[in-house]
Backbone as JSON, one array per atom type, in Angstrom:
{
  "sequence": "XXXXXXXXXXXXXXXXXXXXXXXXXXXXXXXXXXXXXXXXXXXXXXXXXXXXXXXXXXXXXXXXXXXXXXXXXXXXXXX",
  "N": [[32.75, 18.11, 30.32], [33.16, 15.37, 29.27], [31.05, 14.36, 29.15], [29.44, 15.48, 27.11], [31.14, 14.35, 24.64], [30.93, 11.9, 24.87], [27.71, 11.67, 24.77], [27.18, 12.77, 22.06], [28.48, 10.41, 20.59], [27.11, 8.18, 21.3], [24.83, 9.18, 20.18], [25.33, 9.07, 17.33], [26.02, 6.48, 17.3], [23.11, 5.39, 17.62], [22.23, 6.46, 15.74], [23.15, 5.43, 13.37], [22.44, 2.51, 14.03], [19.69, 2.73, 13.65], [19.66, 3.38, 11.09], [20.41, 0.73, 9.86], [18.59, -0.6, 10.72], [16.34, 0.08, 9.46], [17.25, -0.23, 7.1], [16.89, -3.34, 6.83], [14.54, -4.01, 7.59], [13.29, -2.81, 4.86], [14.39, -4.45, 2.67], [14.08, -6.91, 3.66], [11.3, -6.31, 3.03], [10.7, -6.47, 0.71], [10.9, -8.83, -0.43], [9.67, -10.39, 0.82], [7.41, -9.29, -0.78], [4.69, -9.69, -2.84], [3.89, -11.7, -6.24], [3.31, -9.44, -8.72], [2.38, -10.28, -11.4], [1.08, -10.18, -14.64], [-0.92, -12.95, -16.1], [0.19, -13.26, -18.9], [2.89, -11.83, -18.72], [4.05, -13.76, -17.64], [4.3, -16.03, -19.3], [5.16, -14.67, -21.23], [7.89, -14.43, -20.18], [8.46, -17.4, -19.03], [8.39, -18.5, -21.96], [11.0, -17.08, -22.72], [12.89, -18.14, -21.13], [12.94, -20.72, -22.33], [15.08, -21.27, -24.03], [16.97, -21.9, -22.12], [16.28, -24.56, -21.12], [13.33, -26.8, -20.01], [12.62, -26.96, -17.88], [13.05, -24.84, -16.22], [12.29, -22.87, -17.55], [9.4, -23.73, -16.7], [9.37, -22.93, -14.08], [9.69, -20.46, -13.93], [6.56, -19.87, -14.54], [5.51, -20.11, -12.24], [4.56, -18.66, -8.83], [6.8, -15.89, -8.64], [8.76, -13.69, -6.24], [9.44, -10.4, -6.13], [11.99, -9.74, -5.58], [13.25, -11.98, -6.81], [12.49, -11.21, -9.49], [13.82, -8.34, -10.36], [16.48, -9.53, -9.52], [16.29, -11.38, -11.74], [16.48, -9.31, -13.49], [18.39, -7.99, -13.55], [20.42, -10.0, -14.26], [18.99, -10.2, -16.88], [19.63, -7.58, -17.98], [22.43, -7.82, -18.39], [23.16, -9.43, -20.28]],
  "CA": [[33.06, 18.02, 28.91], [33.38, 14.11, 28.72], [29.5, 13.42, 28.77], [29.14, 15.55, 25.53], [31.64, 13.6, 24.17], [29.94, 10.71, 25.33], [26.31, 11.72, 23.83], [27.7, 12.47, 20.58], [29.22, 9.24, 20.11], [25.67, 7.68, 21.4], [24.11, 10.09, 19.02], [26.19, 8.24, 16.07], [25.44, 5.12, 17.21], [22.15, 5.18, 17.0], [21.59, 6.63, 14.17], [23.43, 4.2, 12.42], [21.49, 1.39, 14.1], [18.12, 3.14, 13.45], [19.32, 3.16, 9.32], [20.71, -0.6, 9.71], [17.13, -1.45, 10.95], [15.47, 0.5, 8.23], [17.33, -0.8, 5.65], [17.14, -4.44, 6.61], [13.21, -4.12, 6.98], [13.4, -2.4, 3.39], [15.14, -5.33, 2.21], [13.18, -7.81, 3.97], [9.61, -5.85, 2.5], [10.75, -6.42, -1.06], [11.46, -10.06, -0.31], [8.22, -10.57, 1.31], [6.19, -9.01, -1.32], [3.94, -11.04, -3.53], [4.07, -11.35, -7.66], [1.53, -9.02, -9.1], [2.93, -9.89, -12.88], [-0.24, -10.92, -15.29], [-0.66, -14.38, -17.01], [0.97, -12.94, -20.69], [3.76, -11.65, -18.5], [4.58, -15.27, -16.7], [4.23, -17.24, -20.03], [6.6, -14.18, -21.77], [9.41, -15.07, -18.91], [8.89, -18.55, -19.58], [8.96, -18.45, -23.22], [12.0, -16.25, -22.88], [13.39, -19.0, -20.54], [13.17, -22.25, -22.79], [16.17, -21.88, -24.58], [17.44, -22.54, -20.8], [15.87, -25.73, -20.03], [12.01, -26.81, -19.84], [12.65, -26.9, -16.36], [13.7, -23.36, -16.16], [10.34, -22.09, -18.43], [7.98, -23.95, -15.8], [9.67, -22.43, -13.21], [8.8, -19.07, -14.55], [5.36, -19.59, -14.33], [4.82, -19.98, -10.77], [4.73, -17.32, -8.31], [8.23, -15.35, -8.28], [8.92, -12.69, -5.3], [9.74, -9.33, -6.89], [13.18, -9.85, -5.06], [13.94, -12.54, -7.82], [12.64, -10.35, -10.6], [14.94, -7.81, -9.71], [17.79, -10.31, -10.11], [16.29, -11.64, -13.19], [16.36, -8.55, -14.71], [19.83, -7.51, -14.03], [21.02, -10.71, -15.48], [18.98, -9.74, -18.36], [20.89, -6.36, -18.67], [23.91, -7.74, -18.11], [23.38, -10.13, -20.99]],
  "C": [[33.04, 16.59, 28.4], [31.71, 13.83, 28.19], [29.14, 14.12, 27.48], [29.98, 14.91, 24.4], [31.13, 12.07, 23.89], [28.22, 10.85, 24.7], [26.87, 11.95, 22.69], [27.66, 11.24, 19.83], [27.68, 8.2, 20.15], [24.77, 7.69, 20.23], [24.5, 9.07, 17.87], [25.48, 7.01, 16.2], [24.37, 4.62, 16.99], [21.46, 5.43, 16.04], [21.79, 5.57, 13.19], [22.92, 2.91, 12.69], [20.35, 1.64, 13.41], [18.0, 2.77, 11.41], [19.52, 1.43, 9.28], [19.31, -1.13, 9.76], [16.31, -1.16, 10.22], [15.77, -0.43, 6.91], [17.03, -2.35, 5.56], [15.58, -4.76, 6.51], [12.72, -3.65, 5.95], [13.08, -3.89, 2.88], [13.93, -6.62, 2.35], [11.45, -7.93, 3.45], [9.69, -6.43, 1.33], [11.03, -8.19, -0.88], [10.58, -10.81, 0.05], [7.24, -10.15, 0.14], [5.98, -10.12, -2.74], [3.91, -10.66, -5.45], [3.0, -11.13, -7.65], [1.78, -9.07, -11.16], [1.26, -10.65, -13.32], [0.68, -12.59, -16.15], [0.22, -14.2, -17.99], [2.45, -12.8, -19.87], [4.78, -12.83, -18.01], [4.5, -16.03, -18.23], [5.02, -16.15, -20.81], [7.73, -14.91, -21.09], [9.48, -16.48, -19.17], [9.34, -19.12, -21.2], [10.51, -18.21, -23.21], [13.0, -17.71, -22.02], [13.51, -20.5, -20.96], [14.21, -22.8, -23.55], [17.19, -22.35, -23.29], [16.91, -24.29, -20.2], [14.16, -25.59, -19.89], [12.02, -26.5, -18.4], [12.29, -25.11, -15.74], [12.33, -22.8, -16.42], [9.52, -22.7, -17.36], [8.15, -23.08, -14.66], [8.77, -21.07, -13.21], [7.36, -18.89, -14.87], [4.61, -19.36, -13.45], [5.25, -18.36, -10.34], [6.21, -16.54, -8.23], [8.3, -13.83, -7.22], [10.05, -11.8, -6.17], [11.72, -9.69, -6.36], [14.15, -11.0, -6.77], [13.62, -12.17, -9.05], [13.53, -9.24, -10.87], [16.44, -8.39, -10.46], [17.69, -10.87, -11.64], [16.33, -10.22, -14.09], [17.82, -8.01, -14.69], [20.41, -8.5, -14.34], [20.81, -10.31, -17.11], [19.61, -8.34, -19.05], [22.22, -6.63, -19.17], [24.57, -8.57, -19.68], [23.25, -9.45, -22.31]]
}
């Protein structure tokens, strides 16, 4: 009776590794992937970004990883 006690608990454990490792290569995909925004869309975001600082608007032209669009956009909800 102990060793089904004992696989069970196994059982658990790896499942919950197997999602930890899913989710962190999730995580890691979206963080890795490359901006597919068009030109109009990168010189909107900077526009939108100059009452912040010129700095800020150039920024927003280069490449941005969806990961920090994401965040820019739930600031912009939030605002």
């Amino acid at each position: 009776m102990a060793t089904v006690a004992t696989q069970g608990g196994n059982n658990t454990a790896v499942v919950i590794l197997t999602i930890l490792i899913v989710a962190i290569l999730a995580i890691g995909a979206v963080y890795l992937m490359q901006d597919h925004r068009t030109g109009s869309e990168r010189v909107g975001d900077a526009v939108a970004a100059l009452p912040h600082g010129v700095g800020k608007a150039a920024d927003k032209l280069g490449d941005q990883a969806p990961a920090q669009n994401v965040k820019r956009n739930l600031n912009d909800a939030t605002h």
